[in-house]
N, C-alpha and C positions, 0 to 999 in steps of 0.2 A: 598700344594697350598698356597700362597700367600696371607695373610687375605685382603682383598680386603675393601675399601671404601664404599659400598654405600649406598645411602642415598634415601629416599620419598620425592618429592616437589611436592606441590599442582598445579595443571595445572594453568597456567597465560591465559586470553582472547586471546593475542599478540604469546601465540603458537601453540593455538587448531589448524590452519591448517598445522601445523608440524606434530604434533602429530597424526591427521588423516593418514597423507601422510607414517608415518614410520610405525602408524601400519598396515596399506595395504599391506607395501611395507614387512613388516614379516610374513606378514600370506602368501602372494602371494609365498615368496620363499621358506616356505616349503611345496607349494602343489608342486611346479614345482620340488622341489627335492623329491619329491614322484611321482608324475605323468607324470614330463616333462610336455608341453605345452600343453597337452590337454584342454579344457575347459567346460569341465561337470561338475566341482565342483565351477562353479563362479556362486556370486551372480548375481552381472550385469556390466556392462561394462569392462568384463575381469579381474573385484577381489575378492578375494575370501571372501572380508567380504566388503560390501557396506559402503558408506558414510555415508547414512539414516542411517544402521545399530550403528557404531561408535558414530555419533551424537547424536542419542537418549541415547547410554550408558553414551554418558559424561554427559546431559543434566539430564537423571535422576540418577547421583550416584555420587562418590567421584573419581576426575580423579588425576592421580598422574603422572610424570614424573622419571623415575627411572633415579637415576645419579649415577655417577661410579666414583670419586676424582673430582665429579663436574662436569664433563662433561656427556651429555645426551646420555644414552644406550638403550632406553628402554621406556616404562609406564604401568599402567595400572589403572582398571575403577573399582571398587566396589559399591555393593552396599546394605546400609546399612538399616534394620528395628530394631530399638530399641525395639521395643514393643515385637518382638521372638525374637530377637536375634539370629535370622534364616540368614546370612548374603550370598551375592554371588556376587563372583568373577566372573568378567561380563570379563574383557581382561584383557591379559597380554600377554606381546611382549617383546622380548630383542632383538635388531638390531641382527643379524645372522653374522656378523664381531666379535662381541664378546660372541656366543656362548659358550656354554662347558668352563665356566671360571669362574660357580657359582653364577653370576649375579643373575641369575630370584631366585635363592633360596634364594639367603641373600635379594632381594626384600621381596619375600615372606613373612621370618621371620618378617620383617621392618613390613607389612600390620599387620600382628597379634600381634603384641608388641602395632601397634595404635590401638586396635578393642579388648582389652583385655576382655572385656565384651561377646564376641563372644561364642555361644554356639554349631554352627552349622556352616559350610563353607562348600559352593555349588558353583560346579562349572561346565562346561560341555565344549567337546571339540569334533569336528568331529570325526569320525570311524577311517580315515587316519591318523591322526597327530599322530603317533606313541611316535615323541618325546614328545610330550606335556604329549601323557598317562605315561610316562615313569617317564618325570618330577613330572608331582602332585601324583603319587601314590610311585616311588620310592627313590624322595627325598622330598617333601612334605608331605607324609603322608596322603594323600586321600586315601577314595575306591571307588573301580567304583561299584554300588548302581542300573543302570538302562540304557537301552541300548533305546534309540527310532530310530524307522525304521517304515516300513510301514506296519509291523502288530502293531506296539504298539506305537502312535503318542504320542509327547509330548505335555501335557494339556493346558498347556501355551505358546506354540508354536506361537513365532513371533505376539504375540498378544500386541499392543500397542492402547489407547483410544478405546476401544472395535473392533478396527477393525483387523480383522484374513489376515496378509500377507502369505501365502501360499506359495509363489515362494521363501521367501528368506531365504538362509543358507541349509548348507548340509542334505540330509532327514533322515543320520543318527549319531548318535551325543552319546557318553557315558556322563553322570552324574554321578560327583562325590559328596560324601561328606565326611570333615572332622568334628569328632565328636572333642570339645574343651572340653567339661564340662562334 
């Protein structure tokens, strides 16, 4: 393969509702290439990961734009506590035009080269995303650590300013983590 370009750039104000817009528009298309148009896995107004949801990742963590020879493929959202060094990857999206082309993983490497301090990365992805388990455990290097469903709810489950959103996001979700240190 091709050593490929790319690069981390910190989210601009003037692109947050791009950046919204692509990452719905990646999460949507691979429920539909998993499920077809059904809609039991949507948060709300037919996507599979909300605005609210999005918003709040950018608002509390480090949003990034993933570029590919400069042109935008991609982002994702981290988010960082100095104090453990317990760190978690909240999104991460590659437009699905340029799938299977190494992008999200040389992203990847890019996050941990900036977060060298990182002792722990945590990360969690619906039950379906198959590729996602595929990517963070068999080129990432994550393990999957904890499965929540509805015998074993997750603790921190959609919990934002003390208040418990219930309805949003799939009810069941693998967490991962990778150990650094």
């Amino acid at each position: 393969m091709k050593e490929r370009n790319v690069t981390l750039t910190p989210l601009t104000a003037d692109d947050r509702e791009q950046f919204i817009l692509d990452n719905q528009y990646a999460f949507q298309y691979g429920a539909v290439e998993e499920f077809g148009l059904r809609d039991d896995h949507f948060e709300e107004d037919g996507e599979i990961i909300s605005r609210k949801t999005i918003e709040r990742s950018i608002d509390g963590g480090e949003a990034y734009r993933i570029r590919l020879d400069g042109k935008i493929v991609g982002g994702l959202v981290v988010m960082i506590h100095p104090e453990t060094q317990r760190n978690h990857l909240d999104l991460l999206f590659v437009d699905p035009a340029v799938h299977s082309r190494g992008i999200g993983q040389a992203a990847w490497r890019e996050t941990e080269r900036l977060y060298p301090e990182t002792q722990v990365w945590e990360t969690c992805t619906p039950y379906f995303e198959k590729r996602n388990i595929h990517f963070y455990v068999n080129r990432c290097g994550f393990h999957i650590v904890e499965f929540f469903c509805a015998m074993h709810r997750d603790p921190n489950e959609s919990e934002f300013d003390g208040e418990r959103l219930a309805d949003e996001g799939p009810d069941e979700m693998f967490r991962f983590e990778k150990r650094m240190k």
